[in-house]
C-alpha positions in Angstrom: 3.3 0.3 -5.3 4.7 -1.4 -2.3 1.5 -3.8 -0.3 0.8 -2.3 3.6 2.1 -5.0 5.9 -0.6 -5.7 9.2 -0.9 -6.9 12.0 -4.1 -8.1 14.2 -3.9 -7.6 17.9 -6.3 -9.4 20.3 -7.3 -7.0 23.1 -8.9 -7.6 25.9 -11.5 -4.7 28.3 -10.9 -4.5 32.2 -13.7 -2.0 32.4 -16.7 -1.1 35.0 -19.3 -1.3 32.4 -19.1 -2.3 28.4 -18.7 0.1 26.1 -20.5 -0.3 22.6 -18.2 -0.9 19.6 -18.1 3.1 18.9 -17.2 4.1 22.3 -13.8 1.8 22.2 -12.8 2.3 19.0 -13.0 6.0 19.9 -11.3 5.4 22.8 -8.5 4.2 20.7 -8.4 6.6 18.7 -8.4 9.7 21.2 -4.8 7.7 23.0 -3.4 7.9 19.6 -4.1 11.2 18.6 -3.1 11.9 22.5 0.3 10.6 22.3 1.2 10.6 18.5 -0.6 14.1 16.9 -3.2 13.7 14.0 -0.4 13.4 11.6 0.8 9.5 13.4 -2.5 8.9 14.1 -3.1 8.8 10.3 -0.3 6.7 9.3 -1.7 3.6 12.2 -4.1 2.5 9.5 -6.4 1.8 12.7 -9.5 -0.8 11.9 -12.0 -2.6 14.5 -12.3 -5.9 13.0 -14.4 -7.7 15.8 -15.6 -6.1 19.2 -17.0 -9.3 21.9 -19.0 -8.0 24.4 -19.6 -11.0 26.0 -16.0 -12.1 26.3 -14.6 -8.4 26.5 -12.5 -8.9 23.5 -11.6 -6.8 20.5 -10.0 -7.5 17.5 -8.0 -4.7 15.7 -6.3 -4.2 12.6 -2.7 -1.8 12.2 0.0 -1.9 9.9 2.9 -3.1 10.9 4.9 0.2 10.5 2.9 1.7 13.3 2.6 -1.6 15.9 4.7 0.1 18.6 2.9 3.1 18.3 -0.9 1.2 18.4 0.7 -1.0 21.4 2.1 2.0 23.5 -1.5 3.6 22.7 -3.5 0.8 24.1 -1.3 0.8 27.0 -2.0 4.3 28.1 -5.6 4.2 27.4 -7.2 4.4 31.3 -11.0 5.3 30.8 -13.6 4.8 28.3 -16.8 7.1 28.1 -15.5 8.7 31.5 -15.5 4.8 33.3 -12.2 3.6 34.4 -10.9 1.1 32.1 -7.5 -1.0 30.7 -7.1 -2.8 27.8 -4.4 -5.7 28.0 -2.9 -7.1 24.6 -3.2 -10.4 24.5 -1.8 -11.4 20.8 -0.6 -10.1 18.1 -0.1 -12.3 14.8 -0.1 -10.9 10.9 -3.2 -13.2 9.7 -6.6 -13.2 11.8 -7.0 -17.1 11.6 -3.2 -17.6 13.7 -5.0 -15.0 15.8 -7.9 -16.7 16.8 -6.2 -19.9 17.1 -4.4 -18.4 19.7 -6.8 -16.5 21.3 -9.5 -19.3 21.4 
């Protein structure tokens, strides 16, 4: 059996007011089911690894198959809960502690 390749990608909220971990993730979810159908949504392997209120960063997990999809998904996302939101990428690395390094 052949090992799922991932990537972590450091977002960061441009929102009114902060969601709660569920709210974003669903967020997420709903652009990629949006854009992509249940059946691509499925194949993202989409996982909310850390969520920063404070510093209105999240940290998500993908496999690397389906990082254009999870990047052009993020893009497109424009409210949260009914608020207006963004969500910019700011990195993208294949191990959490290159990641942090570079999101410091």
């Amino acid at each position: 059996m052949k090992r799922v390749k991932r990537r972590y990608l450091a977002v960061q909220l441009e929102c009114e007011s902060l969601p709660s971990e569920r709210e974003f993730i669903d967020a997420v979810w709903a652009s990629v089911t949006k854009l992509y159908g249940e059946v691509g949504a499925s194949t993202t392997g989409l996982n909310l690894i850390n969520f920063s209120l404070e510093r209105k960063i999240a940290i998500i997990r993908t496999s690397l198959a389906a990082l254009s999809m999870v990047k052009a998904s993020l893009a497109s996302i424009t409210s949260i809960s009914g608020k207006e939101a963004t969500v910019h990428i700011l990195a993208v690395s294949g191990t959490l502690k290159a990641l942090y390094s570079n999101v410091k």
